[in-house]
N, C-alpha and C positions, 0 to 999 in steps of 0.2 A: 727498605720498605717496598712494598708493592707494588703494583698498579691498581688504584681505586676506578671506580666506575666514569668519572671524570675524568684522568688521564685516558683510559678504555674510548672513551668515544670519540675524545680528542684526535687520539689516533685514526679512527676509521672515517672522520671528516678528512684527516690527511690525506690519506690515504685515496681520498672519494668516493668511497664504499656507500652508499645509499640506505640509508636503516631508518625505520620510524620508532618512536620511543612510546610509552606505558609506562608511569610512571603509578604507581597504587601503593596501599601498604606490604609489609613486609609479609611475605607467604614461605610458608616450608612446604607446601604440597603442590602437584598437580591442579589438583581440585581448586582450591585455593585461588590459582593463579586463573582459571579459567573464570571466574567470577568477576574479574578485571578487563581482561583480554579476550576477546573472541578469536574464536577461531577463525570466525571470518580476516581475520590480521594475517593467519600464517596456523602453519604448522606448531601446535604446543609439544617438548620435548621432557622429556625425564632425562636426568645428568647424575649416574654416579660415578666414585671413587672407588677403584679396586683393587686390591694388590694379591702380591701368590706369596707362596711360603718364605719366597726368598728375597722377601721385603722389595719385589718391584711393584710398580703400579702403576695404572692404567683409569683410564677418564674414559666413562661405554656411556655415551651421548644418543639416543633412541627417540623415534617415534612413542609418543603417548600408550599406543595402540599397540605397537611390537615387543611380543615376551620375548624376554633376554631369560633363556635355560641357564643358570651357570657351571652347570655339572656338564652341558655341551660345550659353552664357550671355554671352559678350563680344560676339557680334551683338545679343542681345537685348536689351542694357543701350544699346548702340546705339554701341560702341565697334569694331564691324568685327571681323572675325576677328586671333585674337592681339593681341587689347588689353587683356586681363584678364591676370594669369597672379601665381604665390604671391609674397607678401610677404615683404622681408627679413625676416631672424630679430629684427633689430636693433628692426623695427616692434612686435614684441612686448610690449617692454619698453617703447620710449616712446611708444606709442599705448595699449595692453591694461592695462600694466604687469602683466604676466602673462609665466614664463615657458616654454620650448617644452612642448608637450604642453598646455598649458593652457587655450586658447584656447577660449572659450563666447561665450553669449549674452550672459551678467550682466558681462560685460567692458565692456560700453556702460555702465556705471555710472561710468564715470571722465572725469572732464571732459578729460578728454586725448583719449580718445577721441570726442567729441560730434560730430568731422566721420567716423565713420565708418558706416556704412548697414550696416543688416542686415538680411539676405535667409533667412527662412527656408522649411526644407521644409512643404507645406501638410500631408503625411502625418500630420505630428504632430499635426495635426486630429484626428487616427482614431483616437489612441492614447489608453486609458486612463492611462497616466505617461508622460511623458518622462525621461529620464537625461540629466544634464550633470556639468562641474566645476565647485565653485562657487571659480572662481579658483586652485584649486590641484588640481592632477592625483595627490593620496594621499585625495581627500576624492571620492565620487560622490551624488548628490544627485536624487531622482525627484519630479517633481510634474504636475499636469497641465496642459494649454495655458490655461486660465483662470486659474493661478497666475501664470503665467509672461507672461500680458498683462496682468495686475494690476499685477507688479512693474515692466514696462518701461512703462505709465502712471504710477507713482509717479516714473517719472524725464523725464517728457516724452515719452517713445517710444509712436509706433504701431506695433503688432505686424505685420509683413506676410511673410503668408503664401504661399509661391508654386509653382506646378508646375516642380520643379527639370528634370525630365525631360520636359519640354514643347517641340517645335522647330517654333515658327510660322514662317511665312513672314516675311522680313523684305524688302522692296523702296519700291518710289516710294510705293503704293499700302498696304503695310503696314508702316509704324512700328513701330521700336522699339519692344516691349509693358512692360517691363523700365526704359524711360529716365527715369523718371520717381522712380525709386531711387538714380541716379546723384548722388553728395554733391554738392554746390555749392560745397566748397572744397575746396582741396589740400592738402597737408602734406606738411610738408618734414621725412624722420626723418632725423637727425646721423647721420653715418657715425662707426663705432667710432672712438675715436684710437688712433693710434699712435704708436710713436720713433720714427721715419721720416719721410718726407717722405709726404705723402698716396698711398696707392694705389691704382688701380681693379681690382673684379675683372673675372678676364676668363674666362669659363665659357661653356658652350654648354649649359645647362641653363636651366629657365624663368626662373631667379630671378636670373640676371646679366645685364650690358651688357655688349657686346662693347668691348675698350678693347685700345690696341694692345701686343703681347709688350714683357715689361720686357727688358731685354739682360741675356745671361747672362755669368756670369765664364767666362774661359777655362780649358779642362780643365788639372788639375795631377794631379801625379802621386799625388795623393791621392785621385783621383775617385773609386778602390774602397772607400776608409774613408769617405768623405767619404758615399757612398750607403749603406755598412751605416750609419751616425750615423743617417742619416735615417729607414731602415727600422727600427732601433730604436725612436726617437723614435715614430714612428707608431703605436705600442702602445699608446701615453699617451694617456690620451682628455683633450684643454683644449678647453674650450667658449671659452678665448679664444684666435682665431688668435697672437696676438703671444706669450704664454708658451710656445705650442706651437715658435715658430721659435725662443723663448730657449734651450730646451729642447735643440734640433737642435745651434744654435750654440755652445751649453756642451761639447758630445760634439764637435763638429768642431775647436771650437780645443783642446781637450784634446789632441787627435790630433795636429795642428801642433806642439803646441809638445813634443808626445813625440817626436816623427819630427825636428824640425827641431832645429840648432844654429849657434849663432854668436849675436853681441850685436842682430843687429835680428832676431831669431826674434820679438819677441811683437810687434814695430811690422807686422810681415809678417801675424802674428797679429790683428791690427787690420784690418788691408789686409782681408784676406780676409773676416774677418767684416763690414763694411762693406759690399764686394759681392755678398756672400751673400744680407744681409737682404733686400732689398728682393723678390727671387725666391721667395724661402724663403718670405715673408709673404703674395706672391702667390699660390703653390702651395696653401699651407694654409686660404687664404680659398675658395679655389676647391673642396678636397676638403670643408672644411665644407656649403657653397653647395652640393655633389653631393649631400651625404647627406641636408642639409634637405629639395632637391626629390626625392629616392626616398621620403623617408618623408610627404609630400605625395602622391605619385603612391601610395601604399601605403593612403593615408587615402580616396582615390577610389574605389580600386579592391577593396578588401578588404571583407568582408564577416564577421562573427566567427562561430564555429558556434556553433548552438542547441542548447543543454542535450536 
């Protein structure tokens, strides 16, 4: 098991690291978190997770206020353009063991995580506090960059600090400035299980692989129920794809077996849910996938207004 936010500060009292606490509800945004905490406290940070093709990954810790390129930062690390891009959600959990919204610095505290590299903003050089989560996103936490290189010494780590918005030259003659951050091993995160037979997703958003279309069931004469079930279901927020499609599938065979009669109704009933799922699972994996990387693309690009 992890480090919970409890053990986390336990530690940096040991340690005598000096930090004020914010404790509010649970926030998945910038924005969010500054309706709790002012800035007057410290520096507010955006914390994501990133990994490159070759399943390593990397925690890019920034100023509010500082665009992270990642088509520059993925030259710079010396991975060519579009070799960086956001980390499954799934990564959270078994690398951070943190989860979404949660994602910091003090996440490297977990030996699960020890292959992944942290890149942070130099700005927080400049700041009298910084603001993070210490592992859980209802808990904020300010201290200064001496605290916080203190702490990631107590665990092996050297603090490296970087011009996020810096775009050198990158050619024959100028190397990768960046590559020297690049983890030296891979990881490999379990894909969720499912009742089904494994499935790939298939999105056009940064955080998927391209994998080829599942075959769909042929139209019946329920497609109009069969679509209100679904828009239904969509109301229901499950952070896990498969109860999401159970969800779907409970409301569609319901409908079958109200609409339909005779002695093989529920074997037909069967038929169909069989064919469904595996669509159904891919569909949901993918509108998940969507919203992860909008609130990624949200975390770059937003800025919280100042008091």
């Amino acid at each position: 098991m992890g480090f919970s936010k409890d053990h986390l500060l336990a530690r940096l009292q040991e340690l005598q690291i000096d930090y004020s606490k914010y404790e509010h509800p649970p926030v998945l945004t910038v924005e969010e978190q500054a309706k709790y905490v002012s800035s007057s406290e410290g520096a507010l940070s955006k914390n994501l997770l990133l990994k490159d093709k070759k399943n390593r990954y990397y925690i890019v810790s920034a100023m509010t206020d500082t665009k992270v390129d990642m088509k520059v930062l993925s030259q710079r690390l010396g991975l060519g353009k579009g070799g960086i891009r956001m980390a499954p959600e799934e990564a959270l959990s078994e690398l951070l063991q943190v989860s979404l919204g949660c994602v910091t610095p003090f996440a490297v505290v977990n030996e699960s995580a020890r292959d992944v590299s942290l890149l942070l903003d130099q700005k927080f050089k400049n700041q009298t506090r910084c603001i993070f989560h210490p592992l859980s996103n209802d808990v904020s936490i300010s201290l200064n960059t001496l605290g916080l290189d203190k702490f990631l010494q107590s665990i092996g780590r050297d603090s490296v600090y970087i011009d996020l918005e810096a775009n050198p030259v990158v050619g024959k003659d100028q190397p990768p400035d960046l590559a020297v951050y690049v983890p030296s091993n891979s990881v490999v995160v379990p894909e969720l299980p499912t009742k089904t037979a494994s499935i790939q997703t298939a999105s056009k958003n940064v955080s998927a692989e391209k994998t080829k279309p599942v075959a769909s069931a042929k139209p019946s004469k329920l497609a109009s129920n069969v679509k209100s079930a679904v828009e239904d279901s969509a109301l229901l927020v499950f952070k896990n794809p498969e109860k999401f499609v159970e969800e779907i599938l409970d409301k569609t065979t319901a409908l079958l077996l109200s609409e339909g009669k005779g002695e093989n109704v529920e074997a037909l009933a069967e038929t169909f849910r069989k064919r469904l799922t595996s669509e159904f699972t891919h569909l949901a994996v993918m509108y998940k996938n969507t919203a992860y990387s909008q609130g990624f693309y949200a975390g770059t690009q937003s800025q919280p207004k100042r008091p």
